[in-house]
C-alpha positions as CSV (number, residue, x, y, z in Angstrom):
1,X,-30.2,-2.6,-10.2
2,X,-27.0,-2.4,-12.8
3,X,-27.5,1.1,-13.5
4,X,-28.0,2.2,-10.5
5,X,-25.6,3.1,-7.7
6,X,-26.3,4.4,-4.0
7,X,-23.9,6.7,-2.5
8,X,-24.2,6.5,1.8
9,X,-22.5,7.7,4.5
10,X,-21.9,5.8,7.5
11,X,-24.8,5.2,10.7
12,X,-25.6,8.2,12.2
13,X,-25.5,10.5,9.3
14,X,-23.6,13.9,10.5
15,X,-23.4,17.0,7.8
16,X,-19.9,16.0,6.5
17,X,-21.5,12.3,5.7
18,X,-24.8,13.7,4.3
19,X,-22.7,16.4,2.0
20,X,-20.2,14.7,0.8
21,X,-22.9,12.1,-0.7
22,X,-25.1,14.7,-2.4
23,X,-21.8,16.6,-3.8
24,X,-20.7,13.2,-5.4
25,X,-23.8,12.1,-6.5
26,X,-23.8,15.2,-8.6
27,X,-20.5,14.5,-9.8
28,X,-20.5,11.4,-10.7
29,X,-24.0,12.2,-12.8
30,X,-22.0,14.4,-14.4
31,X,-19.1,12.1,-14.9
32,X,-20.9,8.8,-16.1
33,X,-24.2,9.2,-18.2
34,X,-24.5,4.8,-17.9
35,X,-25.3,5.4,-14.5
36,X,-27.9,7.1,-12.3
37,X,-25.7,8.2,-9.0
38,X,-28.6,8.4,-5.7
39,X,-27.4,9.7,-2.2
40,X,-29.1,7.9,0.5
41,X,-28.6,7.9,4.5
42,X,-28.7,4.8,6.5
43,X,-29.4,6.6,9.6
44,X,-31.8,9.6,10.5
45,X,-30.8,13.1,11.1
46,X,-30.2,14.9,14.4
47,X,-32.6,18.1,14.7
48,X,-30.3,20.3,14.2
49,X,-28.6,18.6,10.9
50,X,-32.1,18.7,9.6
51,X,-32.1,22.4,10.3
52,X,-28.9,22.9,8.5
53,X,-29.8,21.0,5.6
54,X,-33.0,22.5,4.9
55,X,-31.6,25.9,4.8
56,X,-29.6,24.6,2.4
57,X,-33.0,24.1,0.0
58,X,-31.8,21.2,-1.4
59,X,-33.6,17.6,-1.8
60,X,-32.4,15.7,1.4
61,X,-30.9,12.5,0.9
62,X,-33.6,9.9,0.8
63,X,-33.4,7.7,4.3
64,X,-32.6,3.8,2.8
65,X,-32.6,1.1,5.5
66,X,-30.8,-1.7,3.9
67,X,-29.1,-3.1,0.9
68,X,-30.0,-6.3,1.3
69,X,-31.2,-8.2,-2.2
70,X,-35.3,-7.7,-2.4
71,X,-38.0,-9.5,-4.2
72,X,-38.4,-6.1,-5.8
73,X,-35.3,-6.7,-7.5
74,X,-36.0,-9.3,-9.7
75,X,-39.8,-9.0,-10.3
76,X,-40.9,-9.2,-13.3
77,X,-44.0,-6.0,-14.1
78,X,-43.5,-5.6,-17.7
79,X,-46.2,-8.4,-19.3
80,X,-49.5,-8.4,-20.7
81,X,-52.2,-9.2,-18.5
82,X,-55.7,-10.8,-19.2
83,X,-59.4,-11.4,-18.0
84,X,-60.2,-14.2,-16.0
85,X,-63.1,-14.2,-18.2
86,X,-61.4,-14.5,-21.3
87,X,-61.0,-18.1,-23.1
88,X,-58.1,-20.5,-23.3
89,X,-57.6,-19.5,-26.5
90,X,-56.6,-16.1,-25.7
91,X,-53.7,-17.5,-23.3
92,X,-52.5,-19.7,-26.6
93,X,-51.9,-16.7,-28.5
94,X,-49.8,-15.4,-25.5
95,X,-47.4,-18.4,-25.9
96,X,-46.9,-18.1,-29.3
97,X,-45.3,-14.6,-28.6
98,X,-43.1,-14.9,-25.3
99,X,-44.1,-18.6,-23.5
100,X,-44.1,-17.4,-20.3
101,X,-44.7,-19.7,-17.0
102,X,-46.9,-17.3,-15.3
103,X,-49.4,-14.7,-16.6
104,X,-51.2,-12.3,-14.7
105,X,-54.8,-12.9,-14.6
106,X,-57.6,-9.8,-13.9
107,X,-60.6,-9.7,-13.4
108,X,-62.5,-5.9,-14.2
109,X,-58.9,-4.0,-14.1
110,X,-58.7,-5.9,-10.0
111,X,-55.2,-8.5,-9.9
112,X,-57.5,-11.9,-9.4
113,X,-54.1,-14.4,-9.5
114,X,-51.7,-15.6,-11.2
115,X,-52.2,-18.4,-14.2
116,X,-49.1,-20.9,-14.8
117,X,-48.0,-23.4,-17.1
118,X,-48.7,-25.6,-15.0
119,X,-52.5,-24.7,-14.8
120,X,-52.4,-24.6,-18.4
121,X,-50.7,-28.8,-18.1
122,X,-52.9,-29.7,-15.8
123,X,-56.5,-29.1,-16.9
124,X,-55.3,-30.5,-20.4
125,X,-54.1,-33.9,-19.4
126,X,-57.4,-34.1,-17.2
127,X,-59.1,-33.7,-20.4
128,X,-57.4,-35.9,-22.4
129,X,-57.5,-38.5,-19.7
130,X,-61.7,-38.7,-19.7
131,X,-62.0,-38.2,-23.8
132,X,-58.8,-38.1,-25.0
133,X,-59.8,-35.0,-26.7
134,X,-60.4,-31.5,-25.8
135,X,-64.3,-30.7,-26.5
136,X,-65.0,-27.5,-25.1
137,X,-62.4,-23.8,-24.3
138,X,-62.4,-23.0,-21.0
139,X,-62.4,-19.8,-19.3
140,X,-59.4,-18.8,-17.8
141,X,-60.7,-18.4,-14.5
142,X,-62.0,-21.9,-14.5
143,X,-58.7,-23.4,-14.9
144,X,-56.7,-21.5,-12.4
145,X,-56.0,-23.7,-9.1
146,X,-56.2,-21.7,-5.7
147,X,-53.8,-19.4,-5.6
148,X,-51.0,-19.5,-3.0
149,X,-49.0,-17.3,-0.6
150,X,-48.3,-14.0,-2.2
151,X,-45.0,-12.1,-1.5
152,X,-44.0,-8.4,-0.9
153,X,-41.9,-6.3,-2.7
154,X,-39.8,-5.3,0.3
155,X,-39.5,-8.9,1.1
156,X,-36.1,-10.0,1.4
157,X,-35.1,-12.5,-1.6
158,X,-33.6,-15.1,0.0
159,X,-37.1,-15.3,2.3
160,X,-39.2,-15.2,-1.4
161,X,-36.6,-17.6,-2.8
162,X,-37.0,-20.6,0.0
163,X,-40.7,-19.7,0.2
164,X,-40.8,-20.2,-3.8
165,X,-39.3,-23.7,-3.5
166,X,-41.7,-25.2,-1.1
167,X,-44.5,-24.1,-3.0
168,X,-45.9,-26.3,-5.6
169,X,-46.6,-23.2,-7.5
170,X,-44.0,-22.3,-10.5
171,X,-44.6,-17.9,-9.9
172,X,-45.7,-15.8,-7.2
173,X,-48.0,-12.8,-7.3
174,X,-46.2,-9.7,-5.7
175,X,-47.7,-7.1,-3.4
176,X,-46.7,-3.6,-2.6
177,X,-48.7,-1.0,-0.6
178,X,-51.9,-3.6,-0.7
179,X,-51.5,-3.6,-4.5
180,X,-50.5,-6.0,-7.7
181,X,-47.1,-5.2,-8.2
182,X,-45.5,-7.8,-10.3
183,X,-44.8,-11.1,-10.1
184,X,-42.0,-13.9,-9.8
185,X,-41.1,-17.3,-11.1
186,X,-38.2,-20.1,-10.2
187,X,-36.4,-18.4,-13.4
188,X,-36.2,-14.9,-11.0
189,X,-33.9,-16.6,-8.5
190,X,-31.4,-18.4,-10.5
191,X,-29.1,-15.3,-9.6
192,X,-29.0,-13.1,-6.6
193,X,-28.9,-9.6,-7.7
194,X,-26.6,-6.8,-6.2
195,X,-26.6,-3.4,-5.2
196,X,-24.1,-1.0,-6.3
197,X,-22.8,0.9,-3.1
198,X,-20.2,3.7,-3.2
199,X,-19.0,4.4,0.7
200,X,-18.3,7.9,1.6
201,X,-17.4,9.5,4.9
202,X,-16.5,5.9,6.3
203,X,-15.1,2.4,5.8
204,X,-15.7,-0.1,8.0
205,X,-18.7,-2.6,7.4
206,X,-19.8,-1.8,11.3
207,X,-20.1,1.8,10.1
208,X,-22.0,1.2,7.5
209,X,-25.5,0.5,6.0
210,X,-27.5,-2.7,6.7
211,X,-26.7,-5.6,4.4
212,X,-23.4,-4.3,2.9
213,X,-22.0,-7.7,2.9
214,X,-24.4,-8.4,0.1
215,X,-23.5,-5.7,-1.4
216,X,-21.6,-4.5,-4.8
217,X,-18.8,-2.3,-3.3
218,X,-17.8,-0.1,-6.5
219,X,-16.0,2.7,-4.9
220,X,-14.9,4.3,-1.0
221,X,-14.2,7.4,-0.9
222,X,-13.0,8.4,2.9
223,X,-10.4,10.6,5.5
224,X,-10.4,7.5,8.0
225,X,-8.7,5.0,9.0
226,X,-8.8,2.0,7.0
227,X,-10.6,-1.3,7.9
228,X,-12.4,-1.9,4.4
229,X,-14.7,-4.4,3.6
230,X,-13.0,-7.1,0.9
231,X,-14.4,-6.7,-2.5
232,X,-14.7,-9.3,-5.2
233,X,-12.9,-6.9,-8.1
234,X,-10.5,-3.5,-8.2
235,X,-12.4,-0.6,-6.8
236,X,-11.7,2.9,-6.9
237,X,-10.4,4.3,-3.5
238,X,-10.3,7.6,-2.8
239,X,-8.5,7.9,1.1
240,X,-6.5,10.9,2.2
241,X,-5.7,12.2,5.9
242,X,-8.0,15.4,5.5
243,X,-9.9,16.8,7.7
244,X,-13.6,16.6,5.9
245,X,-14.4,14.3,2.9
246,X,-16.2,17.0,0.9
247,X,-12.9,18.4,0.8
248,X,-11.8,15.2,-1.5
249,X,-14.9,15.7,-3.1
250,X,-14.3,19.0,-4.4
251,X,-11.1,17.5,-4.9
252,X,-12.6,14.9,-7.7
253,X,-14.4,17.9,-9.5
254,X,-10.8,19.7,-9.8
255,X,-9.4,16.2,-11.4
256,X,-11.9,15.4,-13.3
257,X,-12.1,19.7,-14.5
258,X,-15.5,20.1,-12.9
259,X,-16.7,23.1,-11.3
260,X,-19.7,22.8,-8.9
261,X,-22.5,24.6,-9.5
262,X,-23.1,27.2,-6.8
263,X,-25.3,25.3,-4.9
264,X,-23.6,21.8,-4.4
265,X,-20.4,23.9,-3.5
266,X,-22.4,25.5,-0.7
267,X,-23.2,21.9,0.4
268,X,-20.0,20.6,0.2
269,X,-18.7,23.7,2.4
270,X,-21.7,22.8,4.6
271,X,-20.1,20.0,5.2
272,X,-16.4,20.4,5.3
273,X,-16.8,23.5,7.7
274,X,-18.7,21.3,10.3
275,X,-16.5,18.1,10.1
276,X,-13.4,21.3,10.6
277,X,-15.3,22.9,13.1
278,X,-14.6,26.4,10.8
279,X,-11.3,24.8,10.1
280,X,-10.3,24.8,14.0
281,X,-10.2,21.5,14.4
282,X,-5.9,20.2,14.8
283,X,-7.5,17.3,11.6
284,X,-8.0,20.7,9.0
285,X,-5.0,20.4,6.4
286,X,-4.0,23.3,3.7
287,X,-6.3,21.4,1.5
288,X,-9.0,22.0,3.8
289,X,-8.6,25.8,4.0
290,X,-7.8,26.1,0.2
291,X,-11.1,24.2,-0.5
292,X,-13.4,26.1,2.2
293,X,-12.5,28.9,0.1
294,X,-13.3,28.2,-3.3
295,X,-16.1,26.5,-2.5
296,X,-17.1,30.0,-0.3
297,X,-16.5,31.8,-3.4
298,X,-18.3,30.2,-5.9
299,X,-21.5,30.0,-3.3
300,X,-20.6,33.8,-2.6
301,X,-20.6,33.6,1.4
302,X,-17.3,34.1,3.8
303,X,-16.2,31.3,5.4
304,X,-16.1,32.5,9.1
305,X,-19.3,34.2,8.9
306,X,-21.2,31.4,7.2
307,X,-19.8,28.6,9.5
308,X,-20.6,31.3,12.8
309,X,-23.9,31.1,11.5
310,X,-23.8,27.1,11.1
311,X,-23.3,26.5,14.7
312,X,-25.3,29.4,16.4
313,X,-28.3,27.6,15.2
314,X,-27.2,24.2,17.3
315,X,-29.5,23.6,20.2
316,X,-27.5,23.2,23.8
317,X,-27.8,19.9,24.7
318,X,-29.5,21.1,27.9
319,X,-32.5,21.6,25.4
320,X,-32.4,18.1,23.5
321,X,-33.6,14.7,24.6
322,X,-30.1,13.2,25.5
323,X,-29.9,9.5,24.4
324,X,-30.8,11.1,21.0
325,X,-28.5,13.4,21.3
326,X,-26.1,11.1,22.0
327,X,-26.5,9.3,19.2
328,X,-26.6,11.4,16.4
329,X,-22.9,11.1,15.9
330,X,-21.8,8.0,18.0
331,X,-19.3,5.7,16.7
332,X,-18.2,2.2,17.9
333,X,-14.6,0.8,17.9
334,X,-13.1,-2.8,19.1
335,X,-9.7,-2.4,20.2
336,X,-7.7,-4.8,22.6
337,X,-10.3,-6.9,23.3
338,X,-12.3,-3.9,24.1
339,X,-15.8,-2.4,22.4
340,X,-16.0,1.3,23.4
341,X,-18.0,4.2,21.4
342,X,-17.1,7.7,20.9
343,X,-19.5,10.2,21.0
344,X,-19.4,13.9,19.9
345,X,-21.4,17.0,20.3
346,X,-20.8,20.8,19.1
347,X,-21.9,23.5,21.3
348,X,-21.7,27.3,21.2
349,X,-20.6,27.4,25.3
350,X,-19.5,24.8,28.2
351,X,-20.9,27.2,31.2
352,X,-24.0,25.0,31.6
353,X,-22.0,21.7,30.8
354,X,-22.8,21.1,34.7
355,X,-26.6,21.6,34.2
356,X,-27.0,18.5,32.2
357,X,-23.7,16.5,32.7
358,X,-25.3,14.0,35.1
359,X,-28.6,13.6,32.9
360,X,-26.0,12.6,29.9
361,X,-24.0,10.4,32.2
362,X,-27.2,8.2,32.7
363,X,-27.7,8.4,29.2
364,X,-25.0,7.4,27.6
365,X,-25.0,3.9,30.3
366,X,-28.0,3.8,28.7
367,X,-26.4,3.4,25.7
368,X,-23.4,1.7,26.3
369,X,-25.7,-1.0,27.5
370,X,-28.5,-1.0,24.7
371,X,-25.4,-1.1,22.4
372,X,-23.5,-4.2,24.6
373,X,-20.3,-2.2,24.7
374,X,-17.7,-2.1,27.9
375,X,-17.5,1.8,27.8
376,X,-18.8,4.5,26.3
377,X,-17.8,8.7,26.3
378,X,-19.4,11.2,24.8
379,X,-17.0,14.7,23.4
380,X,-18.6,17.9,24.2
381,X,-16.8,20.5,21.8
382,X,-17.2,24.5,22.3
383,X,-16.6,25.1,18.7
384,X,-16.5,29.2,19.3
385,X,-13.5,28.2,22.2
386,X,-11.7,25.6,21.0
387,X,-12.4,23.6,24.3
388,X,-14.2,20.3,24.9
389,X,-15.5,18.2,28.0
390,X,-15.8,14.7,28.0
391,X,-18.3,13.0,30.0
392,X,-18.0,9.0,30.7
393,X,-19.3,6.0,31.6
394,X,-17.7,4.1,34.1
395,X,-14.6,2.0,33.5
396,X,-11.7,1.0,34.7
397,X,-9.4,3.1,31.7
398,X,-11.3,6.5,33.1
399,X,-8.2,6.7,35.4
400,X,-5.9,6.5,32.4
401,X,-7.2,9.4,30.6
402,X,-4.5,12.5,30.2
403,X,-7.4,15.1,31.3
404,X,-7.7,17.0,34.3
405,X,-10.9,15.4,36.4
406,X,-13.6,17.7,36.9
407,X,-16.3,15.4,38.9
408,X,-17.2,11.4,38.5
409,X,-16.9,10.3,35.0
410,X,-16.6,14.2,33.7
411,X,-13.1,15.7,32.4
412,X,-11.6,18.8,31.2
413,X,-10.5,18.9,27.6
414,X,-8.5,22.4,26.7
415,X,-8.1,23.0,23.2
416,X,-9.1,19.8,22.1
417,X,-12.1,18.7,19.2
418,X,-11.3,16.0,17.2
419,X,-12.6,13.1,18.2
420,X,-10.4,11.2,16.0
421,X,-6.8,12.9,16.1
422,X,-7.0,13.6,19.3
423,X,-9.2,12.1,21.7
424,X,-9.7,7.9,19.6
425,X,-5.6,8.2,20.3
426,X,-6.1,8.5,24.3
427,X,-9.1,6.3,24.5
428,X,-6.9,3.4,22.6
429,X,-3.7,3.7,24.9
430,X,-6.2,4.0,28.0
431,X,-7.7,0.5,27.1
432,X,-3.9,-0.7,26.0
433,X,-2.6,0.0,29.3
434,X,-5.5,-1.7,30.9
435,X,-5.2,-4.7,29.4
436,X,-1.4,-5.0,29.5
């Protein structure tokens, strides 16, 4: 685990979180030779990211549930192994190289259990007991007692590491995909490991993968607000009011006089024209532009035609399944007493918002419910027209809202898309007033 560090986005991976992990995985590869960098996603992909991505022809991020400690961490794989056929004798010679407490024990190249020290204890004092000698070499199989529980290497280690110390055993034999994987003793669990996690695209331990508590928080690297997770020692932080974190990115490659390769800089504009909506969207900053065109020019595409061709290929939402729709870029927030969550989805037109608005509506209660939250909208944004609809759950704050009313729980939005400049802003004073 110490020379390894994940890089993740936040739940609900969109292409800004995605890119911004594979461009600074290659950076930091570059950067620090110690180290092996690995973008992961703690969430799965919307359809039409997918689409995007693989276009791009690169090796998607690998999906990673958790980072939660595993008996796979502190497994021990690397000893010598031997028959269950083979005498004593042969296990003597083992100790006078490495004295382990557990051996693995085979029999014709199949895992047949684990031999300890304390099999090894055992049979001798039994023989010394009867003759107070030892006549005869045993067989290694012939010592073993019955083997115990065996453990997986997914298993989380604080389940292995209370199962280890009600057994009577001293090791456990570990499993993975049906097969002999390793094993571990008392000596595995002294410590519990860490995983090295660098945050991108977010901050906030609600945002973020499973089991970041446990985690080794080495670096955050964000154009959100702040609500960080406290870490044990300095980090580096990386947080500036842009409006796409592959735009600080790039940003590291300039200050640490990198240039990326033609391919990563066609991710990282992947991903800063979608969080910018083609650099429409009121959160783009000079930065923003200045970046989306280097990056265009090392990749050799123009900005405005490649992003035009980005979002033609987005699905309406009258074609998708809407819960999961919903929730391919959904974020929760707790503010005044009050859990809401923000949804947001890109289109190419609003003319047939009124085909599907209701079927979303009952959706996203759907959602708010599954997700125990008091309200919940989700941002429609006509990326081509600078215009968005919001459709909403109901709530008391609805009336609050500085949009004109277009139907129950559906509002007009003229020239706005961004979620969080422009619409987080109204949803927070709606619930302020509320509650005051």
């Amino acid at each position: 685990m110490a020379d390894k560090v994940y890089i993740t986005g936040h739940k609900n991976p969109d292409l800004d979180s995605i890119c911004s992990a594979y461009g600074y995985a290659q950076l930091m590869n570059l950067q620090d030779r110690e180290h092996t960098y690995v973008p992961v996603r703690c969430g799965h992909l919307s359809e039409s990211t997918r689409s995007i991505l693989e276009q791009l022809d690169i090796e998607i991020p690998a999906y990673k549930r958790d980072v939660y400690p595993k008996v796979r961490d502190v497994m021990i794989t690397k000893t010598h192994g031997i028959e269950a056929d083979d005498p004593l004798t042969q296990v003597a010679r083992m100790y006078e190289s490495n004295n382990p407490s557990a051996i693995p024990v085979f029999e014709k190249g199949e895992f047949y259990g684990l031999l300890t020290v304390d099999d090894i204890t055992g049979w001798t004092m039994r023989e010394l007991s009867r003759d107070n000698k030892i006549t005869s070499i045993p067989k290694v199989r012939e010592i073993m007692t019955p083997q115990d529980t065996v453990v997986e290497a997914d298993d989380l280690f604080d389940e292995a590491r209370s199962l280890l110390q009600i057994s009577s055993k001293r090791g456990l034999a570990v499993f993975e995909d049906g097969k002999y994987a390793g094993y571990v003793t008392r000596r595995c669990f002294l410590k519990t490991p860490k995983n090295n996690v660098i945050l991108v695209d977010h901050n906030e331990p609600g945002q973020s993968i499973q089991g970041i508590e446990t985690a080794n928080i080495v670096g955050i690297v964000d154009h959100h607000r702040l609500d960080a997770i406290k870490t044990d020692q300095p980090i580096f932080i990386c947080a500036e009011p842009l409006g796409s974190t592959c735009t600080i990115i790039y940003q590291q490659y300039i200050r640490n006089n990198r240039t990326p390769d033609p391919l990563t800089a066609k991710v990282l504009l992947t991903g800063l024209i979608s969080d910018t909506l083609i650099l429409k969207s009121p959160t783009t900053t000079g930065d923003d532009a200045v970046a989306a065109h280097v990056l265009a020019s090392i990749c050799r595409v123009d900005v405005q035609e490649y992003g035009l061709s980005m979002f033609t290929r987005l699905d309406g939402l009258k074609d998708r399944e809407p819960k999961t729709a919903i929730l391919s870029d959904f974020k929760t927030y707790h503010e005044n007493g009050v859990s809401f969550g923000i949804g947001q989805c890109e289109v190419t037109t609003l003319d047939d918002l009124r085909d599907y608005a209701g079927e979303y509506g009952a959706a996203l209660e759907e959602v708010r419910v599954m997700q125990g939250l008091g309200w919940a909208v989700l941002m429609v944004t006509d990326v081509i027209h600078e215009h968005s609809a919001l459709i909403c759950t109901r709530y008391r704050s609805n009336r609050h809202l500085p949009y004109t009313p277009m139907g129950e729980g559906l509002f007009d939005m003229p020239h706005v898309m961004s979620r969080k400049k422009q619409l987080l802003p109204e949803i927070i004073h709606a619930v302020g007033l509320f509650e005051q």
